[in-house]
C-alpha positions in Angstrom: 5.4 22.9 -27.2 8.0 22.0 -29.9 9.7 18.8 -29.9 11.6 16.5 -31.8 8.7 14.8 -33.2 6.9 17.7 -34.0 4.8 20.2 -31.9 1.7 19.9 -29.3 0.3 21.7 -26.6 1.4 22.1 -22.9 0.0 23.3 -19.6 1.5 23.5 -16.8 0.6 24.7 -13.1 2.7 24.4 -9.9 1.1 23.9 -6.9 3.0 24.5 -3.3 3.0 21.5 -0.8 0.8 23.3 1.2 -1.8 23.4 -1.0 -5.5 21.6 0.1 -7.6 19.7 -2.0 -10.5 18.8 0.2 -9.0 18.9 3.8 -5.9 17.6 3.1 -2.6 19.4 1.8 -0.8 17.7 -0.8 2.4 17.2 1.3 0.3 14.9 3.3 0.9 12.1 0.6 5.1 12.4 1.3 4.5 11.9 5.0 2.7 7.7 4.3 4.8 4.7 3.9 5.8 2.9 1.0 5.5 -0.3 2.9 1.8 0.9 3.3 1.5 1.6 -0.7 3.5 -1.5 -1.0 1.0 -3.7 0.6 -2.7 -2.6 -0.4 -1.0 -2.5 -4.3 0.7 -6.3 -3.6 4.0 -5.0 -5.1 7.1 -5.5 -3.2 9.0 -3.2 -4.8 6.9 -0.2 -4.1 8.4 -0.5 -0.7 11.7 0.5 -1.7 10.7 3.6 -3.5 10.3 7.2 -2.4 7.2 8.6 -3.0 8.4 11.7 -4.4 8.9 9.4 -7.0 5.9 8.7 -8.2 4.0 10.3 -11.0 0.0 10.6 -11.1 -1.6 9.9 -14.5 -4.9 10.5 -15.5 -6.2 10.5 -19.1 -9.2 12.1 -21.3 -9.8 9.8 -24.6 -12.2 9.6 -27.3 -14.4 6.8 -26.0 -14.6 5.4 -22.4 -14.9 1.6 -23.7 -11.3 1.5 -25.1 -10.7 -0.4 -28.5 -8.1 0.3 -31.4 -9.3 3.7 -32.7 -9.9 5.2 -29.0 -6.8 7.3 -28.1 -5.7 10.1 -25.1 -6.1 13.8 -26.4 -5.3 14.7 -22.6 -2.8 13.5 -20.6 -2.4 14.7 -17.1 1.1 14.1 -14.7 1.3 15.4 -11.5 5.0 14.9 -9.7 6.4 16.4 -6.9 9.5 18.1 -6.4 11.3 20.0 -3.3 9.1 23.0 -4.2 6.1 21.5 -4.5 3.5 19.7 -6.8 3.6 20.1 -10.9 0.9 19.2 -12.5 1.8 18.9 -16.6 -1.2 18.9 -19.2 -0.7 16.9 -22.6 -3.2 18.0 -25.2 -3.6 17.4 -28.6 -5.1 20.2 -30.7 -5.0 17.7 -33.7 -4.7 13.8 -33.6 -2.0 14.6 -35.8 0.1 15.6 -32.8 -0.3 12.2 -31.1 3.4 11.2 -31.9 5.0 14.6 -30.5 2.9 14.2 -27.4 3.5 10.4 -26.8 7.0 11.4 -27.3 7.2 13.7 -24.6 5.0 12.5 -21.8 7.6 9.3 -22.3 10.6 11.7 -22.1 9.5 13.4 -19.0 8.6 10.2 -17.4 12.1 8.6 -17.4 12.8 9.8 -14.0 9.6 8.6 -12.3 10.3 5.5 -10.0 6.6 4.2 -10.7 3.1 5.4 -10.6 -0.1 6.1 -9.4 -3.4 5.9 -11.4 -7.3 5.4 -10.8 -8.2 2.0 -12.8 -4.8 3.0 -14.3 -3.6 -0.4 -14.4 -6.7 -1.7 -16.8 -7.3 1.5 -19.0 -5.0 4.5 -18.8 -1.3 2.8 -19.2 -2.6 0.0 -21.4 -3.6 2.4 -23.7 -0.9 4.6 -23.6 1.3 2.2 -24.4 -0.6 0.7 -26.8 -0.6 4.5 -28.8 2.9 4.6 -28.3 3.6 1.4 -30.0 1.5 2.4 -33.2 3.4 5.8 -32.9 6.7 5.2 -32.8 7.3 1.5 -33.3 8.8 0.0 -30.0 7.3 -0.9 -26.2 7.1 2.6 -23.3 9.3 0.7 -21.3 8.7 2.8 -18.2 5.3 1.5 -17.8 6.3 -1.6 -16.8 7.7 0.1 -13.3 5.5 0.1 -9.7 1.8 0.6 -9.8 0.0 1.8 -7.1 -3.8 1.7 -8.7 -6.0 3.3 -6.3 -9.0 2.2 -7.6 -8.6 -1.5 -6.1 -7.7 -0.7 -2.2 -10.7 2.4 -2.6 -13.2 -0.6 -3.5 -12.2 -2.3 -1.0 -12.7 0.3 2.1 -15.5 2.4 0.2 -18.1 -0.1 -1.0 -19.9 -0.6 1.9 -20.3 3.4 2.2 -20.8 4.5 -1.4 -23.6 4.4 -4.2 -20.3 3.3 -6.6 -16.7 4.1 -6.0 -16.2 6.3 -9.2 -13.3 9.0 -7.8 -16.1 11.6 -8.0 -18.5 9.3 -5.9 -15.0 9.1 -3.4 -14.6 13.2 -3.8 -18.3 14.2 -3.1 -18.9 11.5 -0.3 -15.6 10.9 1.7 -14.1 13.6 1.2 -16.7 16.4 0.7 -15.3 18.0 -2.4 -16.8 20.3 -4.1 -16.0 21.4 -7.7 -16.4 24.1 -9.7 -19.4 25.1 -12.2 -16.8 24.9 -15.0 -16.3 20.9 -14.1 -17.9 18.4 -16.5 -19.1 15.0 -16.3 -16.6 11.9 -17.6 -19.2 10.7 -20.0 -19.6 13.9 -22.0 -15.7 14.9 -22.7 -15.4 12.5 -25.4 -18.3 14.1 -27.4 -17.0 17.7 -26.1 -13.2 16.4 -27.7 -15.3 15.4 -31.8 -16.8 18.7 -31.0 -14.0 20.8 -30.6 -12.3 19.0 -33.7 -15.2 19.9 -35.7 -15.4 23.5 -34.8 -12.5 24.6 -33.5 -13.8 26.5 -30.5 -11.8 25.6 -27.8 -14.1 26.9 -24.7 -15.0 23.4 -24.2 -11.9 21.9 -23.7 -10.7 24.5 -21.2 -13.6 23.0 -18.8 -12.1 19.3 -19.5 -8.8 20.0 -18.4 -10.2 22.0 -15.3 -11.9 18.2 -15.0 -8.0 16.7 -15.8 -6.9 18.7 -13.1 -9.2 18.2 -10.6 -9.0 14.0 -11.0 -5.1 14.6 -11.2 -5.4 16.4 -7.5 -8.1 14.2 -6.0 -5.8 11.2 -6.7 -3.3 12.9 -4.5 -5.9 13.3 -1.5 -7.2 9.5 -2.0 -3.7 8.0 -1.4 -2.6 9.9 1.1 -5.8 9.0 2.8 -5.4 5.2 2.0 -2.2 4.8 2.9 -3.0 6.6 6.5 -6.6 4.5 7.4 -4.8 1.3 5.7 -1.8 1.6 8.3 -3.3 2.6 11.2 -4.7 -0.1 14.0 -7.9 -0.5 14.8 -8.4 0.8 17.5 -7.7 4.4 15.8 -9.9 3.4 12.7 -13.6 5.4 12.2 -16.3 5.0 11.2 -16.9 1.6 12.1 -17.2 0.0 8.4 -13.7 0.7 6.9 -12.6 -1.4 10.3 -15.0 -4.0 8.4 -13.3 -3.4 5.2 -9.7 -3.6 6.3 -10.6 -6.6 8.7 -11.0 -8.8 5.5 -8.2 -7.2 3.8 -6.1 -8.4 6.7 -7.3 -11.6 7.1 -6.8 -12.1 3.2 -2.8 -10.4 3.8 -2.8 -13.3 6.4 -2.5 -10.6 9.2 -5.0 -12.4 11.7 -4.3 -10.3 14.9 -5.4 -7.5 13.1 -7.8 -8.6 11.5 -9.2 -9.6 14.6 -8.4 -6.3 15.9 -10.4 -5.0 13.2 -13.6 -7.1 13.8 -13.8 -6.7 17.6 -13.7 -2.3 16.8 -16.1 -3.0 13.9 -18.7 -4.7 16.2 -18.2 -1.9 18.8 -18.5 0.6 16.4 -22.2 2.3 14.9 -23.0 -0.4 12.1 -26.1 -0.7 9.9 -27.9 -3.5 10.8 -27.1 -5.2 7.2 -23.0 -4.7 8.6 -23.7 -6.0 11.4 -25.0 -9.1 9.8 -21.9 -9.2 7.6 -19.4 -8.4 10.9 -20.5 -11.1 12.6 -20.9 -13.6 9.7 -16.8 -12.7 8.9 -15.7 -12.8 12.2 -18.1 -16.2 13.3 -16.0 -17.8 9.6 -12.8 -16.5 11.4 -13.0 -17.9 14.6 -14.5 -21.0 13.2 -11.5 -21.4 10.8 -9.2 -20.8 13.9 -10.4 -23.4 15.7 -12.1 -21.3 18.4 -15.7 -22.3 17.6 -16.5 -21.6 21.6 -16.2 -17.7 20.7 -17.8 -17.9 17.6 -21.1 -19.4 19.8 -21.9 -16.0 20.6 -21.4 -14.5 17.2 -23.5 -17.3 15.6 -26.5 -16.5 18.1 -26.4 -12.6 17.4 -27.0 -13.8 13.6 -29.9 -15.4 14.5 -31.2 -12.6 16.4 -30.5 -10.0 13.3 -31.8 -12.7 10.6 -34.1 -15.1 11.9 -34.5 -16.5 8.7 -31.2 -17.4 8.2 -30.8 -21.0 8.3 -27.0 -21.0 8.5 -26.1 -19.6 12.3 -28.6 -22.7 12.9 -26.6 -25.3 11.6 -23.0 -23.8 12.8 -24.9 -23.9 16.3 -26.3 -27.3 16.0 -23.2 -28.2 14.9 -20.7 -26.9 18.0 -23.4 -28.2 20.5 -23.1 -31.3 18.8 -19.7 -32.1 18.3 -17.6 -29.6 20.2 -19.6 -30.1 23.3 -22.0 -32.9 23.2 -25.2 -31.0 24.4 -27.6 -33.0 22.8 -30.3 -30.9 24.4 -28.9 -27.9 22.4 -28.0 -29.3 19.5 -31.7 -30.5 19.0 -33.0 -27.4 19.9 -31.0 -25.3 17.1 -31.9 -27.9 14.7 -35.9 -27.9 15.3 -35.2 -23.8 14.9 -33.5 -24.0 11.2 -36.3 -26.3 10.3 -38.8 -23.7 11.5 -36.9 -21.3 9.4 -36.3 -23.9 5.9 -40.0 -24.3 6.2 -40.7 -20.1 5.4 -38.1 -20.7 2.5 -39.7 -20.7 -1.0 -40.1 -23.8 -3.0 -37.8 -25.6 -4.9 -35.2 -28.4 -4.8 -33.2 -26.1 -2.6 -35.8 -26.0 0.1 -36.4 -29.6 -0.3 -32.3 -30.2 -0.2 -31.9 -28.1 3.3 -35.0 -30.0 4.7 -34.0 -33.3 4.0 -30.2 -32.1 5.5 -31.8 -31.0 8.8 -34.2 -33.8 9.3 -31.6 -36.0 8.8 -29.5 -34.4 11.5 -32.3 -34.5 13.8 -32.8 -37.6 13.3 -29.3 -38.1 14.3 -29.4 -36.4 17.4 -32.4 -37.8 18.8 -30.9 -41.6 18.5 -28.1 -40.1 20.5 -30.0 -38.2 23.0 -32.0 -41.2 23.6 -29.0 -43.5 24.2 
């Protein structure tokens, strides 16, 4: 590709709407809200973008930790237009080509209203702009527009379900993509890149930009599936914990009745017994913090039954039965359990500090029991 600032080297492939990566055709993406993308990215002014305007980046560098000297030799931008999806390939067949390249990915980005990345936010723009900079002496001004890094809100509803939320983790595991032989792992293309520089055979770098591609489309697939499960209510939510995930993320957006909403169809739901643990634990805190203790009661007594040893739902209990309802009886009673439970706790000024607390509150409670 010849351009003003000299030449590099361009692929491009054109995708129709209908296309599927995974289950999902692409067109699926135009069909979510920007409110939606607007919310899980906190930026207001997603909301008053198309999302035809958006461009998917994804980069291959020389060195995965970042740092002065690392730099993209692939740069891959996936728009879509009436006709369908273009994915555009930036590569550099010389470092010497970096300007030229920079140039043009900046060029064809002036139209874009704002972006979407994976961990984009911390690695890929930051060092594109930081490459432009050194290349042609002034800021990429268009990076400054809308973000919409998937990497955050995919954390946030995937950790509970996945070994790591890596987008190949996110394509094997939610979405049950499978890639081709020709694929590579991350870690390898910056070695494969030095390689190809040092002999010149290109076979390598074919099966990284298959890889380019690939994370380019699979972005495509995640948001559209993100900005479905993060607008929908709970009720039409599954499995059971991304209602978990989402309930915090509502509560935290300071959307409490669905929050709710979401803990009440998480605790219905199929949960591992280590979510159901955390479920009740959130939703006890939420109650608690609403002042509606009386519903929590039940919540706090299910922890007990699912981790004996936990000294917490012990206290909370003794607490209510104290305070709330002056059921001394009760309040003992919960007590005399967490100090069952402190005394399996190892040793240690911990230990010691939760005994002393407890004994201290039974203390308490059997003056006022007796009066």
């Amino acid at each position: 590709m010849e351009t003003a600032w000299g030449s590099f080297y361009l692929v491009e492939e054109h995708y129709p709407l209908i296309h599927r990566h995974g289950a999902t055709p692409l067109h699926d993406f135009l069909s979510r809200s920007p409110a939606t993308a607007a919310a899980i990215a906190r930026d207001e002014s997603l909301t008053h973008l198309a999302l035809d305007s958006l461009a998917f980046v994804d980069t291959e560098t020389t060195g995965l930790a970042g740092g002065a000297a690392t730099f993209a030799f692939l740069v891959g931008l996936g728009a879509f237009s009436d006709s369908g999806f273009t994915l555009r390939q930036y590569f550099l067949r010389d470092p010497g080509e970096e300007h030229a390249m920079l140039g043009a990915f900046a060029q064809d980005c002036e139209s874009f209203g704002g972006w979407v990345t994976f961990n984009g936010k911390s690695f890929d723009l930051p060092m594109i702009d930081s490459r432009y900079r050194m290349a042609h002496r002034k800021r990429l001004k268009i990076l400054s527009r809308p973000h919409l890094d998937l990497l955050f809100p995919a954390r946030r509803l995937f950790r509970g379900r996945l070994p790591s939320c890596s987008l190949g983790d996110i394509e094997a595991g939610i979405f049950e993509i499978e890639r081709e032989d020709a694929d590579v792992p991350g870690y390898l293309i910056p070695q494969m890149y030095l390689d190809y520089l040092r002999t010149g055979d290109g076979r390598g770098m074919r099966r990284v930009m298959y890889h380019n591609a690939m994370d380019v489309l699979s972005m495509v697939t995640l948001a559209a599936h993100l900005l479905d499960v993060f607008s929908r209510p709970a009720d039409r939510i599954h499995p059971a914990e991304d209602n978990l995930a989402l309930a915090q993320w509502r509560e935290a957006a300071g959307d409490a009745a669905e929050a709710e909403a979401s803990y009440r169809a998480a605790l219905r739901g199929h949960l591992k017994p280590e979510d159901q643990i955390k479920a009740h634990t959130r939703y006890a805190a939420f109650l608690k913090r609403a002042d509606r203790r009386a519903e929590a009661v039940e919540h706090w007594e299910s922890l007990f039954t699912l981790a004996p040893r936990d000294i917490g739902p012990c206290v909370e209990l003794a607490k209510y039965y104290e305070w709330q309802t002056g059921d001394y009886a009760n309040a003992i009673g919960w007590t005399k359990v967490g100090l069952k439970a402190a005394g399996k706790l190892p040793g240690g000024w911990q230990k010691e500090a939760v005994v002393e607390d407890l004994r201290h509150r039974l203390d308490r409670l059997e003056r006022k029991a007796a009066r």
